[in-house]
C-alpha positions as CSV (number, residue, x, y, z in Angstrom):
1,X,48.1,13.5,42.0
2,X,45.6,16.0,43.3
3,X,47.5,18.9,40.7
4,X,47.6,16.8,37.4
5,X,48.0,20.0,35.6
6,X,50.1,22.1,37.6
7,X,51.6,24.0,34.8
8,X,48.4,25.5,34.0
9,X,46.3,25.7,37.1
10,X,46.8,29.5,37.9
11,X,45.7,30.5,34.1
12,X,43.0,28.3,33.3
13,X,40.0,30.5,34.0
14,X,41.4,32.7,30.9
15,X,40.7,30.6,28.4
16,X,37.3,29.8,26.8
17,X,35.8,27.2,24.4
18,X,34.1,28.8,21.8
19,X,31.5,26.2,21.8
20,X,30.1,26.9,25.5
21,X,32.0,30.2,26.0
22,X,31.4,29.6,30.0
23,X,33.2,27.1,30.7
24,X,36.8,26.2,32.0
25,X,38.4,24.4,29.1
26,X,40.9,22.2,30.6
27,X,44.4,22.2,30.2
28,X,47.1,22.3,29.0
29,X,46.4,21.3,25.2
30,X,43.4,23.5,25.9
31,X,44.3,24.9,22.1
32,X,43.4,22.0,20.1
33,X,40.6,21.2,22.8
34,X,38.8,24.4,22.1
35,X,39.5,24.1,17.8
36,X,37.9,20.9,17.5
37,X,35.2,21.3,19.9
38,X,34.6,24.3,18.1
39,X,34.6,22.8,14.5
40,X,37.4,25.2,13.6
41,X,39.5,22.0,13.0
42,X,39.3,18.4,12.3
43,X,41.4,17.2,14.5
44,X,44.4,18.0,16.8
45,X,47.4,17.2,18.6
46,X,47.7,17.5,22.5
47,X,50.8,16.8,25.0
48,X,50.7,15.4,28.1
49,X,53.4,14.7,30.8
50,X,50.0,14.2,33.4
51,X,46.5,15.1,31.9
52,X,46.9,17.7,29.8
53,X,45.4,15.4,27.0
54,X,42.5,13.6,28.9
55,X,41.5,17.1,30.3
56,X,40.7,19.2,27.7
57,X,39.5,16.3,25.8
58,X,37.0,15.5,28.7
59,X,36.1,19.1,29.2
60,X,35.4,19.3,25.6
61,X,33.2,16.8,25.0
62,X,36.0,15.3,22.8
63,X,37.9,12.1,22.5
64,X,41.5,12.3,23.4
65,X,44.1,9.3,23.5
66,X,46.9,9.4,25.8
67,X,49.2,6.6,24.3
68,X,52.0,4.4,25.6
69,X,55.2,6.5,26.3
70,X,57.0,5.5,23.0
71,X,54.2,5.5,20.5
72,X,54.6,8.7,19.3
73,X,57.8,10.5,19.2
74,X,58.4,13.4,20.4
75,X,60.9,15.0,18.8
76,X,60.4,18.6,18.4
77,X,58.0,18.6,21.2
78,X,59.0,21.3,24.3
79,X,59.7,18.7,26.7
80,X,58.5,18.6,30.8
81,X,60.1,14.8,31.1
82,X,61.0,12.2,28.6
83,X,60.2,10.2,31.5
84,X,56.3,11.3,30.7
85,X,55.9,13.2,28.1
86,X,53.9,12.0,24.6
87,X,52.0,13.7,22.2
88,X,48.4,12.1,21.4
89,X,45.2,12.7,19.3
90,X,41.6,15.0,19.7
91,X,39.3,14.1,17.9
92,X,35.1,14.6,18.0
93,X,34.6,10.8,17.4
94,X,36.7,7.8,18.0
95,X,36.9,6.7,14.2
96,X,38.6,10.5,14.1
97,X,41.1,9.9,16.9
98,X,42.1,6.2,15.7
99,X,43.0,7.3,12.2
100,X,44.6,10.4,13.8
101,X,47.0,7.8,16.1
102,X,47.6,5.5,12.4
103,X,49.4,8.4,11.4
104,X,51.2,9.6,14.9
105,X,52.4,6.3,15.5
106,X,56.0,4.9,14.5
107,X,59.4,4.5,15.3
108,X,61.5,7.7,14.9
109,X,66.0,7.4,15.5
110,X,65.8,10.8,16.6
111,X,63.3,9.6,19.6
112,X,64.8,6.7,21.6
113,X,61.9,5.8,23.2
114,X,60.5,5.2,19.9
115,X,62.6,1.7,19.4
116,X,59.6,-0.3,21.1
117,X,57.7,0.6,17.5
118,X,60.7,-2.3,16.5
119,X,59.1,-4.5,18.8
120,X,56.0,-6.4,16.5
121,X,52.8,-6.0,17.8
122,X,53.6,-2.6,19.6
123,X,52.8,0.4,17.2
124,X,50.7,-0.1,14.2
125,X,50.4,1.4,11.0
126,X,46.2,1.6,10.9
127,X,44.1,1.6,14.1
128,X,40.6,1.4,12.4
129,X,40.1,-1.8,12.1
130,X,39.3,-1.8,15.6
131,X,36.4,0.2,15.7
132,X,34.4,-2.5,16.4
133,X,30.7,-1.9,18.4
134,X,30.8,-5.4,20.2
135,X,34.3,-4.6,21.4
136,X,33.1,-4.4,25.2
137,X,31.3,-7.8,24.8
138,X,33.3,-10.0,27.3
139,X,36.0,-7.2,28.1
140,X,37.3,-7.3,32.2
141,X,37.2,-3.8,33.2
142,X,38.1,-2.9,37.0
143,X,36.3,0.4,38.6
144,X,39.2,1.7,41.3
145,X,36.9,3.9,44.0
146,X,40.1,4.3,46.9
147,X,41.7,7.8,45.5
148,X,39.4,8.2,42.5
149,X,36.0,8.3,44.2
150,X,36.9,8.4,47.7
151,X,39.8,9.3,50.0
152,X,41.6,7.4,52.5
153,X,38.7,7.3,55.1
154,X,36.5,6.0,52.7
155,X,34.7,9.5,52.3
156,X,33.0,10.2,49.0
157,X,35.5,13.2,47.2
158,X,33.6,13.5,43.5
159,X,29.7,15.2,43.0
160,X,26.7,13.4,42.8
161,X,26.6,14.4,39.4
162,X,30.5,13.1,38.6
163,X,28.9,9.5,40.5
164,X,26.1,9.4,38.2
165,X,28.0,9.9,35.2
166,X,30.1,7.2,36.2
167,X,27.3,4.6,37.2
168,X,25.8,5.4,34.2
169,X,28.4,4.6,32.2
170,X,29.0,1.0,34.2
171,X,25.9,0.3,33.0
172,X,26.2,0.5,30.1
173,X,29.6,-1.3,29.8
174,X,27.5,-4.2,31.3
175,X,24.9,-3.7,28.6
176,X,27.3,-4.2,26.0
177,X,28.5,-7.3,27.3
178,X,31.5,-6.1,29.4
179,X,32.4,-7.6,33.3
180,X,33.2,-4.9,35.4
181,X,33.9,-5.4,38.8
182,X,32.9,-1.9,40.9
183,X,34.8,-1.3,43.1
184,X,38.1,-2.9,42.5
185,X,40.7,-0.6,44.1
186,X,44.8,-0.3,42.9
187,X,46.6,-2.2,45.5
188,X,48.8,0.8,46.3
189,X,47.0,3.6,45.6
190,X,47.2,5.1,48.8
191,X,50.9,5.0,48.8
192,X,51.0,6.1,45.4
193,X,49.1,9.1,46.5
194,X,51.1,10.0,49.3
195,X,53.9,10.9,46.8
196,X,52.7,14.4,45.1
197,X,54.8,15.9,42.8
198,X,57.4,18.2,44.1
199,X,56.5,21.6,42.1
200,X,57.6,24.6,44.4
201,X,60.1,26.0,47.2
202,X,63.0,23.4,47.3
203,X,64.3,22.2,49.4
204,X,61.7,19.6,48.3
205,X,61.0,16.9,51.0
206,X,60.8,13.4,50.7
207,X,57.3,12.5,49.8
208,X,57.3,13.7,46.8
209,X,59.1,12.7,43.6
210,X,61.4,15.4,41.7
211,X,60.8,14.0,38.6
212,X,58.9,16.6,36.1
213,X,61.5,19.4,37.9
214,X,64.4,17.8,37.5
215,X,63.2,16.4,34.1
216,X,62.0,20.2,33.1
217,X,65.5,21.1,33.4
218,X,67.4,18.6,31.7
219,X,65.3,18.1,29.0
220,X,64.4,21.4,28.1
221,X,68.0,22.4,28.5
222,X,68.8,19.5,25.9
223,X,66.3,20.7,23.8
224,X,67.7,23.8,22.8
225,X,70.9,22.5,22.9
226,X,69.6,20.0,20.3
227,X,67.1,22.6,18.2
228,X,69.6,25.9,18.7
229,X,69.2,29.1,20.8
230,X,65.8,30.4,20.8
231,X,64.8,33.9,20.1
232,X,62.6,35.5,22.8
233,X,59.6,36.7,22.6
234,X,61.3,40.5,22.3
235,X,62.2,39.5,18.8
236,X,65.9,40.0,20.1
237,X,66.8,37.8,23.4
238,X,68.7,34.8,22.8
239,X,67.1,31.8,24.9
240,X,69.9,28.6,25.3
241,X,68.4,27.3,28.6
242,X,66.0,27.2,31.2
243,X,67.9,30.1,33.1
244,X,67.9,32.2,30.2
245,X,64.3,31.6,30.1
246,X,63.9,32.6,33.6
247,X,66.2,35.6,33.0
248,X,64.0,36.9,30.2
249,X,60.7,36.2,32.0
250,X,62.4,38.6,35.0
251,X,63.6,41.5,32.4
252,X,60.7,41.8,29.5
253,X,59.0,44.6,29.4
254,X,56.9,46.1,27.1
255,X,55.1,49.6,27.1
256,X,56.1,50.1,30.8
257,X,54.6,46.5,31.6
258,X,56.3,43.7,32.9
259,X,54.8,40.9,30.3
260,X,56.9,38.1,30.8
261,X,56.3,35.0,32.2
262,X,52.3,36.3,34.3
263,X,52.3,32.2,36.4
264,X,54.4,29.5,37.0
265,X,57.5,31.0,37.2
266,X,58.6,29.4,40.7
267,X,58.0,26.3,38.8
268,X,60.9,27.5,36.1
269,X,62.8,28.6,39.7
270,X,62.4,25.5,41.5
271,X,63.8,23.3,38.6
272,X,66.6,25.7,38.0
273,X,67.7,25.1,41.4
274,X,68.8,21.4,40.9
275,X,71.7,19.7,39.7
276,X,71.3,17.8,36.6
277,X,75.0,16.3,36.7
278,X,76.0,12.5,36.6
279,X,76.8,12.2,40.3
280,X,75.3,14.8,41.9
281,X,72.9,14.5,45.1
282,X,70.1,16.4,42.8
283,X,70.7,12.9,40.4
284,X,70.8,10.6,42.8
285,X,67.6,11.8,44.2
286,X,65.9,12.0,40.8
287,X,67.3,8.6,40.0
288,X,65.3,7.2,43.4
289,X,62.2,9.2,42.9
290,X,61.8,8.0,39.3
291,X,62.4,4.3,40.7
292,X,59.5,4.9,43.3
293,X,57.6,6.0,40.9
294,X,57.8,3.4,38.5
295,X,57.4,0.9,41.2
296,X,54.3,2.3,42.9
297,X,52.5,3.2,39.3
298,X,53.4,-0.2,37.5
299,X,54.9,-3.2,39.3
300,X,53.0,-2.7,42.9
301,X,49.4,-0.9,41.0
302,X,48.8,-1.1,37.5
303,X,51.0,-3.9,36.8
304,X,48.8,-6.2,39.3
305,X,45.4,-4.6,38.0
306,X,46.2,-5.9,34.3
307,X,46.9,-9.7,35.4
308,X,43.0,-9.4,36.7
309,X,41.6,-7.3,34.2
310,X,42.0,-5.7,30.4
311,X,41.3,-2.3,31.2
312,X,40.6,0.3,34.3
313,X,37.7,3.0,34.3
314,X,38.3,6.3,35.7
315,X,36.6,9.5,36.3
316,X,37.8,12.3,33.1
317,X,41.4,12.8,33.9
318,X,41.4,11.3,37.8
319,X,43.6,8.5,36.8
320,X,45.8,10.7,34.5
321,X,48.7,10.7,37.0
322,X,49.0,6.6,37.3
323,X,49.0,6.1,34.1
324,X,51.4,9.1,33.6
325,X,54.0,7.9,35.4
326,X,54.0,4.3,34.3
327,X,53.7,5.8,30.5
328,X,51.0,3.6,29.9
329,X,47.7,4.9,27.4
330,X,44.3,6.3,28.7
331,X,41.5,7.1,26.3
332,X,38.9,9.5,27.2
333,X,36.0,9.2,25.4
334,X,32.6,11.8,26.5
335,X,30.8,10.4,29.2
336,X,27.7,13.1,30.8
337,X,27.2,16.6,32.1
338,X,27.7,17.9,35.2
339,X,26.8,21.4,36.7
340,X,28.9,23.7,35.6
341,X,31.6,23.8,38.1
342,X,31.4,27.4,40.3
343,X,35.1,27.1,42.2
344,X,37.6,28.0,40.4
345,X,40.9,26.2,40.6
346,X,43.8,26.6,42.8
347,X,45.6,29.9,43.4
348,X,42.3,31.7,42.2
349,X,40.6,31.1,45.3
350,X,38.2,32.1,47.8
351,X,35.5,30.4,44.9
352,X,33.7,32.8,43.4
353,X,29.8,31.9,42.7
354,X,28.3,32.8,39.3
355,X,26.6,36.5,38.9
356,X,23.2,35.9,40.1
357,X,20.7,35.8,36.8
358,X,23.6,33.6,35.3
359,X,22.1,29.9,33.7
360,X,25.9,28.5,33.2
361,X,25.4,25.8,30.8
362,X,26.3,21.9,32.2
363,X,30.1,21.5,31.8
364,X,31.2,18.0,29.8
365,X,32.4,14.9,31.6
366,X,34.5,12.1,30.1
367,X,35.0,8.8,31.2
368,X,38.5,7.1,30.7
369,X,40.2,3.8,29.6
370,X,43.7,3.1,30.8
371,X,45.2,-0.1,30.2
372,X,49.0,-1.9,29.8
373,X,51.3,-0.4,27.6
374,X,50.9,-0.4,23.7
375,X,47.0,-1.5,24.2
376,X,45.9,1.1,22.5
377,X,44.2,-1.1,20.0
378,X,42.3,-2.5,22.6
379,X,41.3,0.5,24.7
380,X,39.9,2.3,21.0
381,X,37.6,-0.6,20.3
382,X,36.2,-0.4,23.8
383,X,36.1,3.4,23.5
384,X,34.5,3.1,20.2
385,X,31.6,0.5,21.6
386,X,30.9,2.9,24.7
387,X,30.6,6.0,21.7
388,X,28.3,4.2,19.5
389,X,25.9,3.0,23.1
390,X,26.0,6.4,24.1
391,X,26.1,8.8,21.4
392,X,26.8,11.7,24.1
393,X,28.5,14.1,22.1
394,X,26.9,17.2,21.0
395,X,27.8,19.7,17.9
396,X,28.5,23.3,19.3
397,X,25.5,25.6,18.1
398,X,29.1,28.3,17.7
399,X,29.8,26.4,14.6
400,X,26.5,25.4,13.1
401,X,26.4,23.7,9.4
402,X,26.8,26.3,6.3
403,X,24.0,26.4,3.7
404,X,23.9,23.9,1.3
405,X,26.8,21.4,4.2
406,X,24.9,17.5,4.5
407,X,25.4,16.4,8.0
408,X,25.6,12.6,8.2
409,X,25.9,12.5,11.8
410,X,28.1,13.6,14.7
């Protein structure tokens, strides 16, 4: 999905780590991205229906785990899709983010999907004792280059420096003991990229799957159903459902300026527009969509990949939409720098180059782990062998120790 982040894409030039003020933070759980990259908190919680853990975690020199759809409830959460959506750790270190997860983890009656955790084996109660530094040692690890380095004419689509990064970090996999075969492409990742995610301006057509946008709807309608009306952010409007959402992002105003919803809101419009019914052609549609999805991201690509091999290594959040919509886990653990990027994203374009004087500092890179659902256990010891080989991550001079602190390490 070339738009893993489409929620956020127009607005994510406004926000700003405090550790390297300069950079684009990622998105969307760019909150707790910038708090514990910043050392103003221990740890955090991100969601992610697509990327919006790995990214910020990447982009912040952090670790950030994506689990297994089912893992973690959700309840409470504002959804995008059930079908998606999970709620996951960022942490500075991987010890942080495993004994983050213990405590996230579990079956919960109010989240459905949460019944696997009945399942043995599937959610555990501690994590940690799979911080193990010989984890890699022996581990089968597949390096996907069709959609992920390259595009369909075999062209090169990520920077030197991203490519370096990433051979860097194959090396040192192999150091540790790991096999990695590079490349080993995803059987059908070209068809799986054919199908984008239908965002804007329905009708929507049929290469791409409907879904987050029918899934917005429903379950953010059942949401408030579930939690009770809302209350704008007027102090006044009652909220009971996405159009009332929409409504109130047309109408506020405050000191003669329209401050509702600034982006996004022909996302809001273009779920709005379909029928969540039993039986109606909306349904059907989503029902078929979701079925593609499921069979291009698990049985005919990721599915086939974890007969071969125990995990697959992607660029930072470049594999987040495979793994999204077969609601299997990803870890992202920091990999390198790379120049600090000078385009900014999609709709704030013609790019924009840097002032000239300006020294933009390098911009973190992660590298990530996906593997088969509930491997979480798995994926943290080989995430926790690569951070202890590596030892990439870097304190932010923001939040520098306090007289009389003892730093044991980082």
């Amino acid at each position: 999905d070339p738009r893993p982040d489409v929620i956020n894409d127009g607005i994510r030039l406004t926000r700003r780590d405090d550790g390297r003020p300069a950079l684009d933070t990622g998105g969307s759980s760019s909150g707790p991205g910038i708090a514990v990259s910043a050392n103003l908190a221990a740890v955090g919680v991100g969601t992610e229906t697509s990327g919006s853990i790995l990214s910020p975690s990447s982009a912040n020199l952090l670790v950030g785990i994506k689990p297994t759809v089912g893992l973690v409830s959700r309840t409470g959460i504002v959804p995008i899709t059930a079908d998606q959506d999970t709620a996951g750790p960022i942490a500075r270190t991987v010890t942080d983010a495993a004994k983050l997860l213990s405590v996230l983890a579990g079956y919960d009656p109010a989240d459905p999907a949460t019944i696997a955790c009945l399942t043995p084996g599937n959610c555990l109660k501690d994590y940690t004792p799979f911080l193990n530094k010989h984890a890699l040692k022996g581990a089968r690890i597949a390096v996907p280059h069709l959609r992920y380095w390259t595009n369909a004419s075999g062209q090169t689509v990520i920077s030197a420096e991203i490519q370096k990064v990433m051979h860097d970090a194959i090396a040192v996999l192999r150091a540790q003991g790991a096999i990695v075969d590079d490349p080993a492409d995803i059987p059908d990742a070209q068809e799986l990229s054919n199908v984008g995610t239908c965002v804007v301006n329905p009708p929507f057509p049929a290469t791409c799957s409907t879904v987050l946008a029918y899934g917005f709807k429903r379950d953010l309608n059942a949401y408030l159903a579930d939690f009770g009306p809302g209350i704008a952010a007027d102090g006044k409007t009652v909220v009971s459902n996405l159009a009332d959402v929409i409504t109130f992002n047309n109408a506020f105003v405050a000191g003669g300026e329209k401050v509702g919803l600034k982006y996004g809101q022909d996302i809001l419009l273009a779920a709005q527009a379909l029928d969540t019914r039993a039986g109606s052609s909306d349904t059907a549609r989503y029902q078929a969509d979701r079925t593609r999805d499921l069979d291009l991201a698990r049985t005919k690509g990721l599915d086939v990949m974890y007969q071969t091999y125990d995990a697959v290594l992607f660029p930072a959040n470049r594999g987040a939409a495979i793994a999204a919509r077969a609601g299997y886990p990803s870890i992202v653990v920091p990999g390198g720098f790379i120049a600090n990027p000078v385009v900014p994203p999609p709709p704030l374009t013609p790019p924009t180059p840097f002032p000239a004087g300006f020294n933009a500092e390098p911009a973190p890179y992660g590298v990530t782990f996906s593997g088969p659902p509930f491997s979480e256990s798995r994926l943290i010891g080989y995430a926790y062998a690569f951070e202890q080989a590596t030892r990439v991550r870097e304190p932010p001079t923001s939040a520098p120790p306090l007289p009389g602190d003892v730093v044991l390490g980082h």
